[in-house]
Backbone as CSV, one residue per row, in Angstrom:
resi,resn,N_x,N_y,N_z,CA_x,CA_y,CA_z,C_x,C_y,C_z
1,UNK,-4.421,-52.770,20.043,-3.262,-52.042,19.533,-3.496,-51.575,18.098
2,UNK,-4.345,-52.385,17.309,-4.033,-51.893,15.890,-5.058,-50.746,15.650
3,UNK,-6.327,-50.722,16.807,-7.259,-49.911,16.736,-6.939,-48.869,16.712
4,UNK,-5.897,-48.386,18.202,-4.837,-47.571,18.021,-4.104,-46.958,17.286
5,UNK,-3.477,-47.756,16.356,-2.411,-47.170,15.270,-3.945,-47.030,14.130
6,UNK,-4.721,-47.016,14.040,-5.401,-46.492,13.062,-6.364,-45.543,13.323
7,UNK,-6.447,-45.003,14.319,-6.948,-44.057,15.056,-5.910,-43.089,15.010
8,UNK,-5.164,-43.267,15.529,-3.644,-42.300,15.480,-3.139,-42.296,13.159
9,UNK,-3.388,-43.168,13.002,-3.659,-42.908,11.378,-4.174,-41.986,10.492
10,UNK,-5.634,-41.935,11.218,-6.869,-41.003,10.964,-6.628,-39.707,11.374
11,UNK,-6.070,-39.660,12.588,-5.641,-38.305,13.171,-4.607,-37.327,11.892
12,UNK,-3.553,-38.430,12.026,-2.386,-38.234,11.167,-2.797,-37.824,9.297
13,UNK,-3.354,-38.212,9.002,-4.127,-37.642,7.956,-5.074,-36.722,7.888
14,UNK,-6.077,-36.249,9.042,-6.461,-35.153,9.369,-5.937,-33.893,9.288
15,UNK,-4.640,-34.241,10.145,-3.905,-33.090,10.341,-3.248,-32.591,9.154
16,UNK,-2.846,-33.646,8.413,-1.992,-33.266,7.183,-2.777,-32.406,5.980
17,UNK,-4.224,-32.775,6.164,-5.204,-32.136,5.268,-5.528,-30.717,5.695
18,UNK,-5.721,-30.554,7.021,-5.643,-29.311,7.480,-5.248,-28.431,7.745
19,UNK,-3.657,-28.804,8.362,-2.591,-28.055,8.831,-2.367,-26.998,7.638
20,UNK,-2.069,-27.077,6.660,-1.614,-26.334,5.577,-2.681,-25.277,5.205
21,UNK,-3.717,-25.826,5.555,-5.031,-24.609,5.317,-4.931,-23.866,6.594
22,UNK,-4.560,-24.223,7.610,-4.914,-23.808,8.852,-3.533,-22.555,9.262
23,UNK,-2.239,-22.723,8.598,-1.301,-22.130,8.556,-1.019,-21.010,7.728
24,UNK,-1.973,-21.496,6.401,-1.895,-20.664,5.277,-3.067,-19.621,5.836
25,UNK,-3.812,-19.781,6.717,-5.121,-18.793,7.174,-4.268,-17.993,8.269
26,UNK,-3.105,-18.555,8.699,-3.495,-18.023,9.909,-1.816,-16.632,9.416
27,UNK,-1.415,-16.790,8.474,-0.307,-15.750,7.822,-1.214,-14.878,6.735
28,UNK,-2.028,-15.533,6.113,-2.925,-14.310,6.041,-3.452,-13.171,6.730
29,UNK,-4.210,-13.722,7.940,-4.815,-12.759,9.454,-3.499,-12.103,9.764
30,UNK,-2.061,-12.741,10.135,-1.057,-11.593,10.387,-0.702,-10.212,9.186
31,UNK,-0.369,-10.946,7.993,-0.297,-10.219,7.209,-1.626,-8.652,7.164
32,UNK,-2.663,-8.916,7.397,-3.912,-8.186,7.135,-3.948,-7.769,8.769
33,UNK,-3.496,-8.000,10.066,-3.358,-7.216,10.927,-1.925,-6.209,10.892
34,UNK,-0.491,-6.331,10.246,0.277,-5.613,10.103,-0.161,-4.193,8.963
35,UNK,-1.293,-4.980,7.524,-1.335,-3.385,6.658,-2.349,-2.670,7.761
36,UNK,-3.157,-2.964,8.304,-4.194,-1.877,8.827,-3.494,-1.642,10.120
37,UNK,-2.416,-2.558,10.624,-1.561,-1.611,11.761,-1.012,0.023,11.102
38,UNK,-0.124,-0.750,9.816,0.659,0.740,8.989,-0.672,1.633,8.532
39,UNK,-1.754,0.791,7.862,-2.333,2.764,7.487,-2.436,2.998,8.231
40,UNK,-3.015,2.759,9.596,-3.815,3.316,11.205,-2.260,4.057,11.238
41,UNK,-0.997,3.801,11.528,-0.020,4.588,11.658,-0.091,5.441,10.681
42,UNK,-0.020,5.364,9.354,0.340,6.875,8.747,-1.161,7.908,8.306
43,UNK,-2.086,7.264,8.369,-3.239,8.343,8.922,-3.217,8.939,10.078
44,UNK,-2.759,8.947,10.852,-2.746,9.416,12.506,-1.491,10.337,12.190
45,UNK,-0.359,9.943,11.375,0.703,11.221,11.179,0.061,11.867,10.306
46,UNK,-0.480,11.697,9.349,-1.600,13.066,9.083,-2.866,13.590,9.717
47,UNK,-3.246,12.790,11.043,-3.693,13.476,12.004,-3.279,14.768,12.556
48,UNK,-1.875,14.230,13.016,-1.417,14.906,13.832,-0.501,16.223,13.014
49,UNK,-0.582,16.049,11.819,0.388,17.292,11.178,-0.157,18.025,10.664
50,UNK,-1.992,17.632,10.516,-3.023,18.377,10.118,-3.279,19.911,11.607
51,UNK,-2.436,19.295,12.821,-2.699,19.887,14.152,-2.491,21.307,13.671
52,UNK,-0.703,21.260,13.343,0.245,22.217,12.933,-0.259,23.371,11.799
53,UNK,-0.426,22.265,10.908,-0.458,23.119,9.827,-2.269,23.056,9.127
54,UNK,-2.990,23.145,9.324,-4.538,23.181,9.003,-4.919,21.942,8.401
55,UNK,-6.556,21.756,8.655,-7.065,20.668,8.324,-7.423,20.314,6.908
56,UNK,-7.096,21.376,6.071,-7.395,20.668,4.741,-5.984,20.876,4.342
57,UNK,-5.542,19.479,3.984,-4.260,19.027,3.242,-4.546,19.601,2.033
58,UNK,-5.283,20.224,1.397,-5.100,20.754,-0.414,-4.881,22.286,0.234
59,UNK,-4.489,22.756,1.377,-4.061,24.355,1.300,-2.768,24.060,2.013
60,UNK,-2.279,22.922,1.991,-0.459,22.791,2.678,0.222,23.087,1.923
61,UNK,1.410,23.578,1.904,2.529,24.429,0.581,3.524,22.970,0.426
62,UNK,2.878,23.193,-0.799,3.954,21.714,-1.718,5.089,22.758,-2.507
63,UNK,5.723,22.744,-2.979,6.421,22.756,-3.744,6.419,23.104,-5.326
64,UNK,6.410,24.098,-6.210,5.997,23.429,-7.643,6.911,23.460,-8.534
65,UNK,7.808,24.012,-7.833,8.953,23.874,-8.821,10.272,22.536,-8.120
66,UNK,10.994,21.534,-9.013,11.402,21.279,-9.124,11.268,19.690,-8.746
67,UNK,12.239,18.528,-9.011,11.410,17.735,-9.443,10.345,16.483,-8.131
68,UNK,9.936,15.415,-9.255,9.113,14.945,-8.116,9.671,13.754,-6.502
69,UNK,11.169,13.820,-6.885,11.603,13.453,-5.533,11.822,14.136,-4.620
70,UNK,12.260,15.725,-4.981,12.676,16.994,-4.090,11.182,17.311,-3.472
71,UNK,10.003,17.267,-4.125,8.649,17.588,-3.632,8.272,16.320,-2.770
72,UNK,8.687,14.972,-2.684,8.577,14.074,-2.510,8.965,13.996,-0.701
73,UNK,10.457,14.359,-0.334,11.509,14.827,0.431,10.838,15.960,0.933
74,UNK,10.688,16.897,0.068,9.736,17.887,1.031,8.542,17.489,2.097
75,UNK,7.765,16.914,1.245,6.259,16.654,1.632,6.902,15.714,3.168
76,UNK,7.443,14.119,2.809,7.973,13.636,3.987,8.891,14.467,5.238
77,UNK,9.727,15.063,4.564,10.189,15.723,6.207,9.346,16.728,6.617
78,UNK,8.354,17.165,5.800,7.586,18.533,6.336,6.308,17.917,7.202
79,UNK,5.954,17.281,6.693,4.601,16.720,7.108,4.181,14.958,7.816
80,UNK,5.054,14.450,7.389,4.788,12.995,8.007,6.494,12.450,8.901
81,UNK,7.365,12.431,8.687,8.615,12.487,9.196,8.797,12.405,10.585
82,UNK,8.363,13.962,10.931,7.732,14.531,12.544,7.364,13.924,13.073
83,UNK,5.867,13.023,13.057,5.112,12.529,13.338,4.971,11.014,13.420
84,UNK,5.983,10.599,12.789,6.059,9.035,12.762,8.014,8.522,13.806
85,UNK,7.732,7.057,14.173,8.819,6.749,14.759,9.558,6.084,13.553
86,UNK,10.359,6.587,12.920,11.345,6.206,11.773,12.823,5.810,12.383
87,UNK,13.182,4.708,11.491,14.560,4.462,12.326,15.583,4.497,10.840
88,UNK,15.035,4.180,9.714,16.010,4.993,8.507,15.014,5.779,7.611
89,UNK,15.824,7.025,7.138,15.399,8.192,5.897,16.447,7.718,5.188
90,UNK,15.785,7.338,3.771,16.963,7.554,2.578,17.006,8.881,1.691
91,UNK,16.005,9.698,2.264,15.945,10.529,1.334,15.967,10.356,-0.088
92,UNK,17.382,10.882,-0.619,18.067,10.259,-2.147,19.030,9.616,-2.641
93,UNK,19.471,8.524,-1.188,20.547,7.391,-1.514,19.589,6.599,-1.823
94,UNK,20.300,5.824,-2.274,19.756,4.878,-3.022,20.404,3.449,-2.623
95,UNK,21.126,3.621,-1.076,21.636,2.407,-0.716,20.564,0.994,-0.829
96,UNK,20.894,-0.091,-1.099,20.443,-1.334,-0.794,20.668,-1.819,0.365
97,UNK,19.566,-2.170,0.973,18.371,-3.133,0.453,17.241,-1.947,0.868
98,UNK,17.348,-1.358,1.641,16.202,-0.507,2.090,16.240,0.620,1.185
99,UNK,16.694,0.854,0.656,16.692,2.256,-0.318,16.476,2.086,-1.971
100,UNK,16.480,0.713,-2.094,15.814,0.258,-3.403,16.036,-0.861,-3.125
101,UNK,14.629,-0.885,-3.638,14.134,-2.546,-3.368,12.705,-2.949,-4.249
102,UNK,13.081,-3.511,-5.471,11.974,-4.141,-6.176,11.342,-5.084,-5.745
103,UNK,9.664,-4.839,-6.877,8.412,-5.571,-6.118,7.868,-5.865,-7.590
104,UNK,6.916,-7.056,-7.406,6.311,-7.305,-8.224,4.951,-7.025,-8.844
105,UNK,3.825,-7.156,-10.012,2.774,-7.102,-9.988,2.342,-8.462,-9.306
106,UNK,0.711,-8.113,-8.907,0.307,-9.484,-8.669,0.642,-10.913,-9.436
107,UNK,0.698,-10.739,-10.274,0.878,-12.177,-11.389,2.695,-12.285,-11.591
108,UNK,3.526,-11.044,-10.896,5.010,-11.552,-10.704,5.646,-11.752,-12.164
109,UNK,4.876,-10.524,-13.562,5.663,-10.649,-14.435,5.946,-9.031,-14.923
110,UNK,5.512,-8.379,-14.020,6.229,-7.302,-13.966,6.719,-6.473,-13.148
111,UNK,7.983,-6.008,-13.042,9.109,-5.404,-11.663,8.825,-4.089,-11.930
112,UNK,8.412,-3.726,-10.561,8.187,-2.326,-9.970,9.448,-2.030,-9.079
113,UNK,9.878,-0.682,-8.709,11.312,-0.361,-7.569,10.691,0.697,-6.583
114,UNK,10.940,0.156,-5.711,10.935,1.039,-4.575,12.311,1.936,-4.651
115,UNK,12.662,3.259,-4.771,13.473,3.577,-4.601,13.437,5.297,-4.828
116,UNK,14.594,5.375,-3.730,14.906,6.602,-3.502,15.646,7.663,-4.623
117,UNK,15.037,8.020,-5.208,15.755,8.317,-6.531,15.214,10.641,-7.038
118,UNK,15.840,11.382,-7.407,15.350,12.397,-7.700,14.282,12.533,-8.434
119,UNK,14.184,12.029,-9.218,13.081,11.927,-10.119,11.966,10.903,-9.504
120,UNK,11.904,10.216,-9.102,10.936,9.383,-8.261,10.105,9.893,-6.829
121,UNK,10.740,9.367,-6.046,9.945,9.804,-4.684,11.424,9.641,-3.672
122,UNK,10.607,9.223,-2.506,11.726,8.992,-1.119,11.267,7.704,-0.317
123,UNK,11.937,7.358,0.437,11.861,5.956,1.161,11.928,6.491,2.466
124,UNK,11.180,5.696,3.806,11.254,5.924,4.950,11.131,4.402,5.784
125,UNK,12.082,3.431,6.487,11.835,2.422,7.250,11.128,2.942,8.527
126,UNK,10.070,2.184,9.010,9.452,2.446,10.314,10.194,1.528,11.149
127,UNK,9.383,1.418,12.376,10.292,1.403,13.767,9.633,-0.222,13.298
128,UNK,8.515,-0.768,12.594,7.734,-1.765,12.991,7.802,-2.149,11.616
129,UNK,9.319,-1.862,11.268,9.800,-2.967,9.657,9.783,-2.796,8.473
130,UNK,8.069,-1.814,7.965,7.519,-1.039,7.251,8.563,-0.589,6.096
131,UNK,8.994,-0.482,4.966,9.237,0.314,4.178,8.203,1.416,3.634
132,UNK,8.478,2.443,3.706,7.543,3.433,3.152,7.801,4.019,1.567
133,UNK,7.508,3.750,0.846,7.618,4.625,-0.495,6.810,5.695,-0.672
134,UNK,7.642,7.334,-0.845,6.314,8.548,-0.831,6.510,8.724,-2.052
135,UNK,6.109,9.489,-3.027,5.820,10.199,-4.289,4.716,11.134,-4.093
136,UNK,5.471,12.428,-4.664,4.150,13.318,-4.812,3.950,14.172,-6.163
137,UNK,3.003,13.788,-6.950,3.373,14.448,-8.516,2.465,14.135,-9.239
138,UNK,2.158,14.499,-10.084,1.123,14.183,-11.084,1.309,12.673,-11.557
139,UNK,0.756,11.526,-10.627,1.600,10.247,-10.972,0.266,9.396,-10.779
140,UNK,-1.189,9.379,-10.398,-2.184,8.951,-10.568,-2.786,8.978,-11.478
141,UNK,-3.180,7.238,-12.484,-4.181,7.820,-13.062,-4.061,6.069,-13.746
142,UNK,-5.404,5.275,-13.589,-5.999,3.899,-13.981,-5.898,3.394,-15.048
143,UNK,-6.259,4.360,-16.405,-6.361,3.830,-17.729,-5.796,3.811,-18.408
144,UNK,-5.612,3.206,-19.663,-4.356,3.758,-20.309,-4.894,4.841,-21.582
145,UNK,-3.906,6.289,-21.728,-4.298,7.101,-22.497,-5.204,8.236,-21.142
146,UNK,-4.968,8.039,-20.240,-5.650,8.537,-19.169,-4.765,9.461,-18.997
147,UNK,-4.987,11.169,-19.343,-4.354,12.084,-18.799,-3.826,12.757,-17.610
148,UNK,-2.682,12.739,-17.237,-2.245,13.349,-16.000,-2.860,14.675,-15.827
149,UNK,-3.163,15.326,-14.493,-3.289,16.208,-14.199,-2.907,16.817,-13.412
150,UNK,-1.764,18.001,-14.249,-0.910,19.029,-13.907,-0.778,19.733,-13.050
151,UNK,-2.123,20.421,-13.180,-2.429,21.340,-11.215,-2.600,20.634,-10.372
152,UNK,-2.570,19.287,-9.937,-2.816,18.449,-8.669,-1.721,17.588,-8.614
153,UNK,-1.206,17.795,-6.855,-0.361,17.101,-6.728,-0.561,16.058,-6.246
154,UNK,-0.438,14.806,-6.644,-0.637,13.413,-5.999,0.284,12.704,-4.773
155,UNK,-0.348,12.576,-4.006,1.000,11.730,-3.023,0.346,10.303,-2.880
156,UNK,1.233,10.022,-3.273,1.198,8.038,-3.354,1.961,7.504,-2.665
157,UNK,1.371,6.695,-2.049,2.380,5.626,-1.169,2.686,4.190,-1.454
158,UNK,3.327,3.735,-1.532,3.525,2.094,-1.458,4.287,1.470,-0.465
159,UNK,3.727,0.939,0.178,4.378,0.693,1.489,4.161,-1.171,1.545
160,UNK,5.790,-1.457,1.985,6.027,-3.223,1.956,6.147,-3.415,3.463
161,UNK,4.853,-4.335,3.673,5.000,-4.605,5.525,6.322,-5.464,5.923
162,UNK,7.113,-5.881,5.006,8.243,-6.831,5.904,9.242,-5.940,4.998
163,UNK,9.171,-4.900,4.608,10.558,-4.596,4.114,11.060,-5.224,2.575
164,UNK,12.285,-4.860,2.109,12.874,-5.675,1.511,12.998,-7.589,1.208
165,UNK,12.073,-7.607,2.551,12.272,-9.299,2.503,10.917,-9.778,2.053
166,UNK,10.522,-10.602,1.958,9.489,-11.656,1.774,9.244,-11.690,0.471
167,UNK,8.000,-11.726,-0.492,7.085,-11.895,-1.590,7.837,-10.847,-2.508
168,UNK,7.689,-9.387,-1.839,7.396,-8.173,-2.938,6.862,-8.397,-3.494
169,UNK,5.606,-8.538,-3.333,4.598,-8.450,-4.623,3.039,-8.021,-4.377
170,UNK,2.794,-6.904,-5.078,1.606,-6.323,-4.834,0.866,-7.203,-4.357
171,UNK,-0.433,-7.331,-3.254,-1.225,-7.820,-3.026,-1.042,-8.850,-1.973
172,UNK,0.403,-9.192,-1.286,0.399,-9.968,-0.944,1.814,-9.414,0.320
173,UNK,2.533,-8.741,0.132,2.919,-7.649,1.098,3.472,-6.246,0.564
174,UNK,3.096,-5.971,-0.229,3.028,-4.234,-1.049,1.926,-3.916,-1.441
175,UNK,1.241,-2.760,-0.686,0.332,-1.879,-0.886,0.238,-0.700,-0.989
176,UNK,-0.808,-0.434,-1.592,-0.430,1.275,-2.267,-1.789,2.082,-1.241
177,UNK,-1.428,2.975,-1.018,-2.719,4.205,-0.500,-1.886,5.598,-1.168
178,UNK,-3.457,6.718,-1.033,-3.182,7.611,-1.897,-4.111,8.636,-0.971
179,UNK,-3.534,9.821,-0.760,-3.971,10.630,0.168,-5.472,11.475,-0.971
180,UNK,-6.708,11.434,-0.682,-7.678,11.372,-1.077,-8.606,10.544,-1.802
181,UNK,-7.820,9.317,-2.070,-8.187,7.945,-2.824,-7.936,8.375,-4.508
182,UNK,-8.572,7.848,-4.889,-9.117,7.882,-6.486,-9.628,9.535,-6.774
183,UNK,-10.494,9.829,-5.506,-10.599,11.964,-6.133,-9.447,13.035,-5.578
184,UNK,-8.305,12.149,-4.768,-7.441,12.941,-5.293,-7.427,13.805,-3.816
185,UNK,-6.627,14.941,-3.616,-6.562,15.899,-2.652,-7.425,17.410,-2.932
186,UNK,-7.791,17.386,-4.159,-8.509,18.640,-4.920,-10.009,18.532,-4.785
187,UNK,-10.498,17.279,-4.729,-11.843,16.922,-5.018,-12.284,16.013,-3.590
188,UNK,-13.435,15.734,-4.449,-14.100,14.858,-2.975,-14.407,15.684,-1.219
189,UNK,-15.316,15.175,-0.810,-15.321,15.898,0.508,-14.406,15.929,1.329
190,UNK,-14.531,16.982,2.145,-13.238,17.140,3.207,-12.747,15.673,3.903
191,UNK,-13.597,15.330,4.667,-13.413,14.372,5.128,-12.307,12.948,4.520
192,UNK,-12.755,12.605,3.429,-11.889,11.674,2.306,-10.693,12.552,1.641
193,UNK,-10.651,13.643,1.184,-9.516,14.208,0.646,-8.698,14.356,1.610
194,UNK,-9.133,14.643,3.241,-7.802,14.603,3.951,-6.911,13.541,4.678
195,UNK,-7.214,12.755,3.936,-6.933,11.667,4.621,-6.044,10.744,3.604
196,UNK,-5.507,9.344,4.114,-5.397,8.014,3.113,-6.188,7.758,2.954
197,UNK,-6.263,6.985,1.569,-7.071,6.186,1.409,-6.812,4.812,0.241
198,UNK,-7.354,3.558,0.758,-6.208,2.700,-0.643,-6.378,3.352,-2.176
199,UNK,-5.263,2.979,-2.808,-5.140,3.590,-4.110,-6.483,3.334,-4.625
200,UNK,-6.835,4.738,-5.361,-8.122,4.235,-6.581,-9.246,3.908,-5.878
201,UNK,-9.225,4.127,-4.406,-10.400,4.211,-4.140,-11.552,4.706,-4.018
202,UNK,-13.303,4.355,-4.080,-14.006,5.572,-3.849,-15.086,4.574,-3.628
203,UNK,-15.692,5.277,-2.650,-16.752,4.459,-1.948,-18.000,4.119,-2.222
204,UNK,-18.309,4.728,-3.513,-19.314,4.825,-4.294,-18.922,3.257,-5.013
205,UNK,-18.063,2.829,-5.354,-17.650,1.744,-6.306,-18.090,0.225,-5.282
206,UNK,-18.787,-0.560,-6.151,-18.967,-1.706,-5.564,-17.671,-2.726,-5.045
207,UNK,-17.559,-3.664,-4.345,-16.577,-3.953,-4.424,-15.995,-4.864,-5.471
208,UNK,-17.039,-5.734,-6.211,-16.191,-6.408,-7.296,-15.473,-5.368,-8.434
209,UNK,-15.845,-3.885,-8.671,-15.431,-3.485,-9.240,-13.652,-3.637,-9.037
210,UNK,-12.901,-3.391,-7.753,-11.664,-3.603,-7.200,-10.691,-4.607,-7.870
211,UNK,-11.753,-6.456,-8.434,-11.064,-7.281,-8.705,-11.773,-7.569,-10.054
212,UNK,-12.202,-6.704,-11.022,-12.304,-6.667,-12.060,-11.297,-6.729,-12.715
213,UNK,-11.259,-6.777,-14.221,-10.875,-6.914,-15.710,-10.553,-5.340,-16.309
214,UNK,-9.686,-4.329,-15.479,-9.006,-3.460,-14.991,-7.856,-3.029,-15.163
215,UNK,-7.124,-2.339,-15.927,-5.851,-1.788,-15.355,-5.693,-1.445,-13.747
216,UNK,-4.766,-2.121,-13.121,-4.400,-1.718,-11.682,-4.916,-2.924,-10.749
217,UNK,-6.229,-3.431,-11.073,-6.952,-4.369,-10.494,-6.934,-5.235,-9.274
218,UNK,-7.338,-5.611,-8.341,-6.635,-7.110,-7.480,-6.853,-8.415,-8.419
219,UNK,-5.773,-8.248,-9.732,-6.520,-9.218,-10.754,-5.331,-9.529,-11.652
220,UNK,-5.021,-10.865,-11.406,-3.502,-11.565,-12.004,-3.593,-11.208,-13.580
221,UNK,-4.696,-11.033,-13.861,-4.898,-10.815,-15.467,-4.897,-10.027,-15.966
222,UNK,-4.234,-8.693,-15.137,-4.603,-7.543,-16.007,-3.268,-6.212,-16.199
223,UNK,-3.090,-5.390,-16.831,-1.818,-4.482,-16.294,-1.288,-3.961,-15.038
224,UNK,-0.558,-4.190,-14.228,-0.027,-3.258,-13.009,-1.476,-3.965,-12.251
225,UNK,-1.162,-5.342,-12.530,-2.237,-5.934,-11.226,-1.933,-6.024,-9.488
226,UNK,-2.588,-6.229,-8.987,-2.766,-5.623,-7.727,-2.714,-4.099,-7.071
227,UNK,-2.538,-3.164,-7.485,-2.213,-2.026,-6.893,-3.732,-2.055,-5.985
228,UNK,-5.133,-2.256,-6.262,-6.327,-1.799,-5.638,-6.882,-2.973,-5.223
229,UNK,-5.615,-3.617,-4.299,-6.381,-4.997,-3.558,-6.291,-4.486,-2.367
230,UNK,-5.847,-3.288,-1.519,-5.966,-3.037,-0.249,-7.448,-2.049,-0.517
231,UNK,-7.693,-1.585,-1.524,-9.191,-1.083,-1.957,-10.203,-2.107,-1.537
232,UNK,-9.941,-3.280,-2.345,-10.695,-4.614,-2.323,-10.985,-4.820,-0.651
233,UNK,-10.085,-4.762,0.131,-9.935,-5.421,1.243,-10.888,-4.260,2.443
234,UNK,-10.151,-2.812,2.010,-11.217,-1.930,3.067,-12.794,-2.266,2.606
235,UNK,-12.922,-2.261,1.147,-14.570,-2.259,0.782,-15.277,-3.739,1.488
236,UNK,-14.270,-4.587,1.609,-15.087,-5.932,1.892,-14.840,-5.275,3.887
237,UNK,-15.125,-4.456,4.407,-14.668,-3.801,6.090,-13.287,-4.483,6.526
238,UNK,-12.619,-4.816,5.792,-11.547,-4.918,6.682,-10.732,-6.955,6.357
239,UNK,-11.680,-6.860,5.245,-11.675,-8.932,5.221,-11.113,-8.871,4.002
240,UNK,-10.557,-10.062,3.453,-10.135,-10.344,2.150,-11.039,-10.522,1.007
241,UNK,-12.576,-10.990,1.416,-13.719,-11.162,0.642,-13.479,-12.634,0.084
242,UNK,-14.495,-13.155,-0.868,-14.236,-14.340,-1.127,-13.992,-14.327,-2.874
243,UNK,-13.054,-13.054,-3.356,-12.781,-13.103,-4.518,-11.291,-12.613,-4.277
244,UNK,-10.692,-12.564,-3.430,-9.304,-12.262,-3.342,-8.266,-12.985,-3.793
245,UNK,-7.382,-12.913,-4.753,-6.250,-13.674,-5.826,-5.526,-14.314,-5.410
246,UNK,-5.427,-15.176,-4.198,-4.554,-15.906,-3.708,-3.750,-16.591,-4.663
């Protein structure tokens, strides 16, 4: 009997050592099968709207006058809207919880907003929970003292896989992609400019560059950390790598 209860002891402490690693791995793998569910969804609505309207997204008619939520609103009902199963548009309410909804940097000491606002961008809930944040505007750019550029319009996304609920916090369920990566919709080959791609990305860049000592970084230490940890994550094919900021 006592062999028993200390066998069943051993077990019981096994489990307790493991379980928590084994749980904490296994909401990671969901988490990292829901973002590459959403880009695979909103690359495929620019698949499919590339059908309509031609294959290079830098000759689609944006907008240039007026501001960057109305171009924002444009770009979404013209081009991705169509094409995706949406179950709320906020356009430019700004109702709560889905129509603004703050997020954090990686390190959770500075508040970012999702929100539907004129001057900002637009919000879109998917059928599969997704909050979508669009922006399209001269609103890219890594460094600080790093000049905007005027003739190119940027569309940025930040998109929270559970919505309003969980973390909000970059890197951990808010991620950013940017339709041509890091060169933008003007530059870079066809292929990469027409497409998503995670923010700031470019394939030329190693991957520790991603969780470097960085503005934007997958890096608790640095300004507007996390925005280029879904960068981090495509460059490592699809894995978290073994420098990811847990």
């Amino acid at each position: 009997m006592s062999e028993v209860l200390i066998t069943l002891g051993i077990i019981g402490i096994v489990a307790a050592m493991t379980l928590p690693s084994l749980i904490a791995n296994h909401r990671r793998q969901v988490m990292l099968t829901k973002v590459k569910q959403t880009y695979t969804i909103l690359n495929n609505a620019l698949e499919r709207a590339k059908v309509e309207n031609g294959t290079d997204v830098n000759n689609w008619y944006i907008p240039t006058k007026g501001s960057q939520g109305e171009k924002s609103m444009f770009f979404a009902e013209t081009y991705m809207l169509p094409y995706l199963q949406v179950i709320k548009y906020c356009k430019d309410n700004q109702e709560k919880p889905y129509c603004y909804s703050p997020y954090s940097t990686l390190s959770g000491d500075y508040t970012e907003y999702m929100v539907a606002k004129n001057d900002l961008g637009t919000i879109f809930l998917l059928n599969n929970g997704v909050s979508v944040f669009l922006r399209v505007g001269e609103i890219a750019t890594s460094e600080p003292g790093e000049e905007y550029d005027e003739t190119v319009s940027r569309v940025l996304i930040t998109f929270d896989i559970d919505g309003p609920k969980g973390y909000n916090r970059k890197g951990y369920d808010v991620f950013m992609i940017e339709l041509g990566g890091a060169e933008g919709p003007a530059k870079g080959n066809n292929a990469d400019r027409n497409r998503f791609l995670p923010y700031l990305y470019e394939a030329s860049k190693p991957c520790d560059y991603y969780v470097s000592e960085r503005n934007h970084a997958c890096n608790r230490n640095v300004t507007y950390g996390g925005s280029m940890c879904l960068a981090y994550i495509v460059c490592n094919g699809w894995d978290f790598g073994d420098k990811y900021p847990w």
